[in-house]
Biopython code that builds the backbone (N, CA, C, O; Angstrom):
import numpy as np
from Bio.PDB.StructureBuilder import StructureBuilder

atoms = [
    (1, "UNK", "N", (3.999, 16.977, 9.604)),
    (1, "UNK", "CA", (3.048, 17.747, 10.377)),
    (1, "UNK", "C", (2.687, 16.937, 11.621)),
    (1, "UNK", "O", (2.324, 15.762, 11.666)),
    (2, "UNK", "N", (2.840, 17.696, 12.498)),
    (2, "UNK", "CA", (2.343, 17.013, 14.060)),
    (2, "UNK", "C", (1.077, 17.531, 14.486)),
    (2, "UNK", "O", (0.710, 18.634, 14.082)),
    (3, "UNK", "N", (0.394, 16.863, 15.241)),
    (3, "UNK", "CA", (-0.953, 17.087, 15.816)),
    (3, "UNK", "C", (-2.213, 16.827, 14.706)),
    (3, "UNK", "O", (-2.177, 16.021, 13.776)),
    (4, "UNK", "N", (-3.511, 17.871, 15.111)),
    (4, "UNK", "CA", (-4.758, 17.233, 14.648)),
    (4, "UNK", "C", (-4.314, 17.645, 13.048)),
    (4, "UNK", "O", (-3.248, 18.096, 12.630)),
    (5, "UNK", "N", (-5.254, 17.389, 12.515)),
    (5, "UNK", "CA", (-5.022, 17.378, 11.064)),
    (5, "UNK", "C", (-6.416, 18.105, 11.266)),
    (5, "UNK", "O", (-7.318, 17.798, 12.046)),
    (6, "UNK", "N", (-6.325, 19.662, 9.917)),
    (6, "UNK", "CA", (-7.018, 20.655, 9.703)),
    (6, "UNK", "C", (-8.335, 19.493, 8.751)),
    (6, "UNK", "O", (-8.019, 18.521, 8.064)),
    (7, "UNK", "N", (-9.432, 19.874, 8.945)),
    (7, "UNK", "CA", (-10.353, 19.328, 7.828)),
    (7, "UNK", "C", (-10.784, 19.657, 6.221)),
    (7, "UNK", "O", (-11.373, 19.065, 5.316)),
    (8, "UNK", "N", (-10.098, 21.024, 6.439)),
    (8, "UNK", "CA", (-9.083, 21.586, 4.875)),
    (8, "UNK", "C", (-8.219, 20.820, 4.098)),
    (8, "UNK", "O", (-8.002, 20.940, 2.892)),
    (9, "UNK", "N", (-7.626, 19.829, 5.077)),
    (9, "UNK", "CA", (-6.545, 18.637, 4.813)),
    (9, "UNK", "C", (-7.105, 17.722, 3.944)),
    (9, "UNK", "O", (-7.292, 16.800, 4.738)),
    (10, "UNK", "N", (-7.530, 17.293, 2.817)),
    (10, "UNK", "CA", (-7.924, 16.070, 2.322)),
    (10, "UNK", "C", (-6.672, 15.461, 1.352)),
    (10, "UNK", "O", (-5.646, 16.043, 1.000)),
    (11, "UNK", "N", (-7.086, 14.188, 1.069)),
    (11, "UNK", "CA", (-6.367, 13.396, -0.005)),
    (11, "UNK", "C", (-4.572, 12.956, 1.263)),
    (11, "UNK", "O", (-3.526, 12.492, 0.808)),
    (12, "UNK", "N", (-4.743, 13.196, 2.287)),
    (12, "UNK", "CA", (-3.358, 12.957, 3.035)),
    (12, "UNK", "C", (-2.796, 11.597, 2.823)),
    (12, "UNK", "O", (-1.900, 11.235, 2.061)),
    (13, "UNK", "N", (-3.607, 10.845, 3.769)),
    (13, "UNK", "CA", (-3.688, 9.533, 3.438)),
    (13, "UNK", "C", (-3.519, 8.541, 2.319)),
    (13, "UNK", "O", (-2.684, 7.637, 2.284)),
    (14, "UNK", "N", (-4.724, 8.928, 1.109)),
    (14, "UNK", "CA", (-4.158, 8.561, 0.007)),
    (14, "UNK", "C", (-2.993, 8.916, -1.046)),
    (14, "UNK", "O", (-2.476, 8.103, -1.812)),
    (15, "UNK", "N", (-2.724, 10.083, -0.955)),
    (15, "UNK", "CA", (-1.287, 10.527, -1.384)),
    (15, "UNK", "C", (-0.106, 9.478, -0.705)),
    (15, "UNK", "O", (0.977, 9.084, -1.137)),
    (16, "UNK", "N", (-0.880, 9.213, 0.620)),
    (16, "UNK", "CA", (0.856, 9.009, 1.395)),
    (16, "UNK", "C", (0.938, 6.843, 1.040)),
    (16, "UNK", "O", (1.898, 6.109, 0.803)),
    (17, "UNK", "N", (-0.664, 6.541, 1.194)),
    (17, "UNK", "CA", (-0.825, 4.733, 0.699)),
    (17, "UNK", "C", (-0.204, 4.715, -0.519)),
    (17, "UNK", "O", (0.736, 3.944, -0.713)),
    (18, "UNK", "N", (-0.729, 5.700, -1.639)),
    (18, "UNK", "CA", (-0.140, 5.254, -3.185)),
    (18, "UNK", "C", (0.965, 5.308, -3.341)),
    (18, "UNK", "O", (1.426, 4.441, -4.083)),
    (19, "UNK", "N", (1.776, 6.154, -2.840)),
    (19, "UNK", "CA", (3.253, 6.117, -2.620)),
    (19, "UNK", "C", (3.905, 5.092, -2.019)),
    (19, "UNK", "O", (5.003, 4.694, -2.407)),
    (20, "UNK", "N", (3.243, 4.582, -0.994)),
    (20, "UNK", "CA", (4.069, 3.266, -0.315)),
    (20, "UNK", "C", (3.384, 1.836, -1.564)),
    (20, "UNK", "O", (4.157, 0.957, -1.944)),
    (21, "UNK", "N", (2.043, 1.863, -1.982)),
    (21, "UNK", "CA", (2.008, 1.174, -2.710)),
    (21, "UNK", "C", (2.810, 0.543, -4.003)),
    (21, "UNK", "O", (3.081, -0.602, -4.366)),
    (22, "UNK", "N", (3.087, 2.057, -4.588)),
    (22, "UNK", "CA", (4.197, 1.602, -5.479)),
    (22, "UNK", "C", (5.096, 1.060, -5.601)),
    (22, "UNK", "O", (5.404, 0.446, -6.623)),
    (23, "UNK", "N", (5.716, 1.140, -4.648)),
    (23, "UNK", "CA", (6.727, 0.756, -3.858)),
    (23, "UNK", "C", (6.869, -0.634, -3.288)),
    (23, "UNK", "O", (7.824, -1.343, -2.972)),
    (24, "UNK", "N", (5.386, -0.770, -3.275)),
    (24, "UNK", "CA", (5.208, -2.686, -3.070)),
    (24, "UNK", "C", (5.092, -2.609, -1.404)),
    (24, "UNK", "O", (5.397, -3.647, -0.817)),
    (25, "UNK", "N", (4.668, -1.449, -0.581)),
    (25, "UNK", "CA", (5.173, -1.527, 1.166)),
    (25, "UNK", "C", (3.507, -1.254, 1.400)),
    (25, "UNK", "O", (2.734, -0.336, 1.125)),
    (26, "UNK", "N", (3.425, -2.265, 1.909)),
    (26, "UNK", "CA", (1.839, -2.756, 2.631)),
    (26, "UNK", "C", (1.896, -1.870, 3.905)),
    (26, "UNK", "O", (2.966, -1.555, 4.427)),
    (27, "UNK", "N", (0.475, -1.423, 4.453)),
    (27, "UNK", "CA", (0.292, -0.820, 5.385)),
    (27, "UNK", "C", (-0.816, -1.273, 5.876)),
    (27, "UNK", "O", (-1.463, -2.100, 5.234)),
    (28, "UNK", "N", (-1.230, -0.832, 7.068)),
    (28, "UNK", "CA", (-2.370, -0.911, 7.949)),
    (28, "UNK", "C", (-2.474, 0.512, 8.244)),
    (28, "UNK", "O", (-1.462, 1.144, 8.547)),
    (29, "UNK", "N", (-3.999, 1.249, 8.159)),
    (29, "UNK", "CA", (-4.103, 2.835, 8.457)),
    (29, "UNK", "C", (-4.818, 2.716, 9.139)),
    (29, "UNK", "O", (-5.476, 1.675, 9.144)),
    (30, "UNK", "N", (-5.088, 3.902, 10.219)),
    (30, "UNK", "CA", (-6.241, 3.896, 11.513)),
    (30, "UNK", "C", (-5.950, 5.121, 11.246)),
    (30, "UNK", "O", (-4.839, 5.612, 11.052)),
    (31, "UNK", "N", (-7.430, 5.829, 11.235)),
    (31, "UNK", "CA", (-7.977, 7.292, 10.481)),
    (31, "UNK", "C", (-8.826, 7.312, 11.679)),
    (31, "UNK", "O", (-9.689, 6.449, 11.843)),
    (32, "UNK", "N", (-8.521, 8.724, 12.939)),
    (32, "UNK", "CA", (-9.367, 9.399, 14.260)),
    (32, "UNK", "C", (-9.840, 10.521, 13.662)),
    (32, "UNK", "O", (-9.450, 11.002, 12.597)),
    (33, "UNK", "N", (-10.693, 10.924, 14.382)),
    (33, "UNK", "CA", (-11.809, 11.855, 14.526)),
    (33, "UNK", "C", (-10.394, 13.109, 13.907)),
    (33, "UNK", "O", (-10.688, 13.979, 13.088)),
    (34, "UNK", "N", (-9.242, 13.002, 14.347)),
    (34, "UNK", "CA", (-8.431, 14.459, 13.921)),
    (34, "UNK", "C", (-7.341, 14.272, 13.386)),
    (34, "UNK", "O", (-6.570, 15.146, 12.991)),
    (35, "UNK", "N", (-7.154, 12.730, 13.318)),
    (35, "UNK", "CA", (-5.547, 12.497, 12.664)),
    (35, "UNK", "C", (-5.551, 11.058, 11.887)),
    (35, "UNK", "O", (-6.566, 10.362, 11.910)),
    (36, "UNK", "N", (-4.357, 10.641, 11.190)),
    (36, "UNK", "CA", (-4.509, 9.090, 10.631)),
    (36, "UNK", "C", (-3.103, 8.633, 10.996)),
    (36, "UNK", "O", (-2.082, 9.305, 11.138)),
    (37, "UNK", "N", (-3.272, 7.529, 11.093)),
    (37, "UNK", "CA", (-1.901, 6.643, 11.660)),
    (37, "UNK", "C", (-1.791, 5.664, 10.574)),
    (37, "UNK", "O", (-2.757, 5.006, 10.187)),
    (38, "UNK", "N", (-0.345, 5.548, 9.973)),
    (38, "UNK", "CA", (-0.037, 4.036, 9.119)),
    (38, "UNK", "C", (1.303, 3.483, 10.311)),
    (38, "UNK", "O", (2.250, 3.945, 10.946)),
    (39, "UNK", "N", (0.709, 2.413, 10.099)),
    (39, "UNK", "CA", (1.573, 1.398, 10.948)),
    (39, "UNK", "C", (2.166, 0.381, 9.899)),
    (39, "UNK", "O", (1.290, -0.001, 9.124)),
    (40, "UNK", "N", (3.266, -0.101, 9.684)),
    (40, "UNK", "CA", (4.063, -0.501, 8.437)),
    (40, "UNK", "C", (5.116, -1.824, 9.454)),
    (40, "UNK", "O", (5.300, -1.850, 10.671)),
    (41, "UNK", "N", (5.609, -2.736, 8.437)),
    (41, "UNK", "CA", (6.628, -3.890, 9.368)),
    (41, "UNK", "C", (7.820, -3.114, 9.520)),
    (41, "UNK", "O", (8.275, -2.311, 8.705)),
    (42, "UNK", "N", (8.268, -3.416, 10.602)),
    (42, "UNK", "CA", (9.487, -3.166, 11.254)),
    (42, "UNK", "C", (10.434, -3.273, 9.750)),
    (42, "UNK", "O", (10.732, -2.231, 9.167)),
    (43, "UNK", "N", (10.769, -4.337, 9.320)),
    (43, "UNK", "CA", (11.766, -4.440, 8.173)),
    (43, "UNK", "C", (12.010, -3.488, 7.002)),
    (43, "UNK", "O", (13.106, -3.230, 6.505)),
    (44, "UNK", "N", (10.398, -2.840, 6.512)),
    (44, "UNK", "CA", (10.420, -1.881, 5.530)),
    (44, "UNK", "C", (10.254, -0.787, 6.124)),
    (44, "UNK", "O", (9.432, -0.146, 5.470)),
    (45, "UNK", "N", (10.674, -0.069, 7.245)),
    (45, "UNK", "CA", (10.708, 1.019, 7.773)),
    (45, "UNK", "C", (11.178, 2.099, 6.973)),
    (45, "UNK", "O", (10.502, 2.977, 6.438)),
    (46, "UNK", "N", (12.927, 1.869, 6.940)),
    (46, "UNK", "CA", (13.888, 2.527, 6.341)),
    (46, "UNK", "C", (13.555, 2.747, 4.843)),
    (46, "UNK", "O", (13.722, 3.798, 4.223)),
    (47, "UNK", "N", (13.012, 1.479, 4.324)),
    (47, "UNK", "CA", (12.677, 1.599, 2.316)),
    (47, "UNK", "C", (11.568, 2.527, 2.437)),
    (47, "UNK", "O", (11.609, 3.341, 1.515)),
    (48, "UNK", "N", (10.391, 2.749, 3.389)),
    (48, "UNK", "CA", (9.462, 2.825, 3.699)),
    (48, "UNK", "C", (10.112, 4.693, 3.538)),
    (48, "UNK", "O", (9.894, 5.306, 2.493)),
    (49, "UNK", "N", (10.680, 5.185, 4.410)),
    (49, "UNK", "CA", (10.926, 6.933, 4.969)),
    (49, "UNK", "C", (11.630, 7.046, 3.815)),
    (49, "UNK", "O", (11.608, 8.267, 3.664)),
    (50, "UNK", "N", (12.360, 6.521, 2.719)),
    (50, "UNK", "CA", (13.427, 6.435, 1.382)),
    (50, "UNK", "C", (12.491, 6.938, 0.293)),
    (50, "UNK", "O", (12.658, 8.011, -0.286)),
    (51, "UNK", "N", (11.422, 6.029, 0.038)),
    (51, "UNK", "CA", (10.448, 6.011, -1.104)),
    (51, "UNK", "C", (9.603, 7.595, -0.530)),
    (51, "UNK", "O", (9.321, 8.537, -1.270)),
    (52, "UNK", "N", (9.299, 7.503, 1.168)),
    (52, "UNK", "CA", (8.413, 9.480, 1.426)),
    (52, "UNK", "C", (9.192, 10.438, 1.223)),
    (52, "UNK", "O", (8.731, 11.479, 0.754)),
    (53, "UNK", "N", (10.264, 10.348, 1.460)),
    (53, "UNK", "CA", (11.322, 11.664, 1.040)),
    (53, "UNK", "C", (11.393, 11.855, -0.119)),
    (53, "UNK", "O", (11.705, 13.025, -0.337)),
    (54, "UNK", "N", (11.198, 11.033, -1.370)),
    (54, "UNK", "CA", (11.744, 10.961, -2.882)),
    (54, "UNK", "C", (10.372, 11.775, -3.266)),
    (54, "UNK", "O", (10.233, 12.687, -4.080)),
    (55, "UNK", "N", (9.431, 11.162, -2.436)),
    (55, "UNK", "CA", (7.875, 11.622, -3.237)),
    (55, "UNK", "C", (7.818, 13.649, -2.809)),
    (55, "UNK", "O", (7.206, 14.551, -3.383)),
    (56, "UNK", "N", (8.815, 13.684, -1.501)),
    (56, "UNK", "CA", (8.567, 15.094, -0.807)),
    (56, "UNK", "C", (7.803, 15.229, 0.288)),
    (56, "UNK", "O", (7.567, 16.371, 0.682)),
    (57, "UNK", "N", (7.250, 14.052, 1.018)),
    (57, "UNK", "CA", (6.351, 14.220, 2.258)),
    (57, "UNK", "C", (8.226, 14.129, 3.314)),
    (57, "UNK", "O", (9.360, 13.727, 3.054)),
    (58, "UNK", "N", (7.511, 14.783, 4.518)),
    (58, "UNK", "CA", (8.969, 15.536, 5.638)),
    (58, "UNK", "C", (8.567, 14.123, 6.571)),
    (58, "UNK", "O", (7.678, 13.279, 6.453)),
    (59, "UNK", "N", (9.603, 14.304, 7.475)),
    (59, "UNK", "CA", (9.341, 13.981, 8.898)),
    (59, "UNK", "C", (10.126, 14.494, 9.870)),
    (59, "UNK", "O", (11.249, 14.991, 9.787)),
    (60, "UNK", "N", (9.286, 14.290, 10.976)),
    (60, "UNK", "CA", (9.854, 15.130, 12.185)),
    (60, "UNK", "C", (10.441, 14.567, 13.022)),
    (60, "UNK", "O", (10.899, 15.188, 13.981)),
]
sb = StructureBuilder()
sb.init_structure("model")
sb.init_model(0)
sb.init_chain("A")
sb.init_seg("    ")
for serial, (resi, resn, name, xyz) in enumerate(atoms, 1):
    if name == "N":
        sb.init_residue(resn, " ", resi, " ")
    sb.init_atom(name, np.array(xyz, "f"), 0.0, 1.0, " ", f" {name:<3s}", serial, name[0])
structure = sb.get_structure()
């Protein structure tokens, strides 16, 4: 999903941390007034989009 995030939207974020958690892939999140950003190391990128596809979150 691109742009603001509806306020209907809850649990995004944590759905999307526990998933990388499992996984052992550390993040940093910055949560705005309409959207949230995870910023992740360059190295676990790829393990990183491997482990969101398996769980079913998309990207664009």
């Amino acid at each position: 999903m691109a742009g603001p995030l509806d306020f209907n939207l809850t649990g995004i974020l944590n759905g999307l941390s526990d998933t990388l958690a499992k996984a052992k892939i550390s993040i940093f999140a910055i949560s705005t007034f309409d959207t949230d950003y995870l910023l992740l190391q360059k190295q676990v990128l790829k393990t990183a989009k491997t482990v969101l596809k398996r769980a079913e979150y998309g990207f664009e």
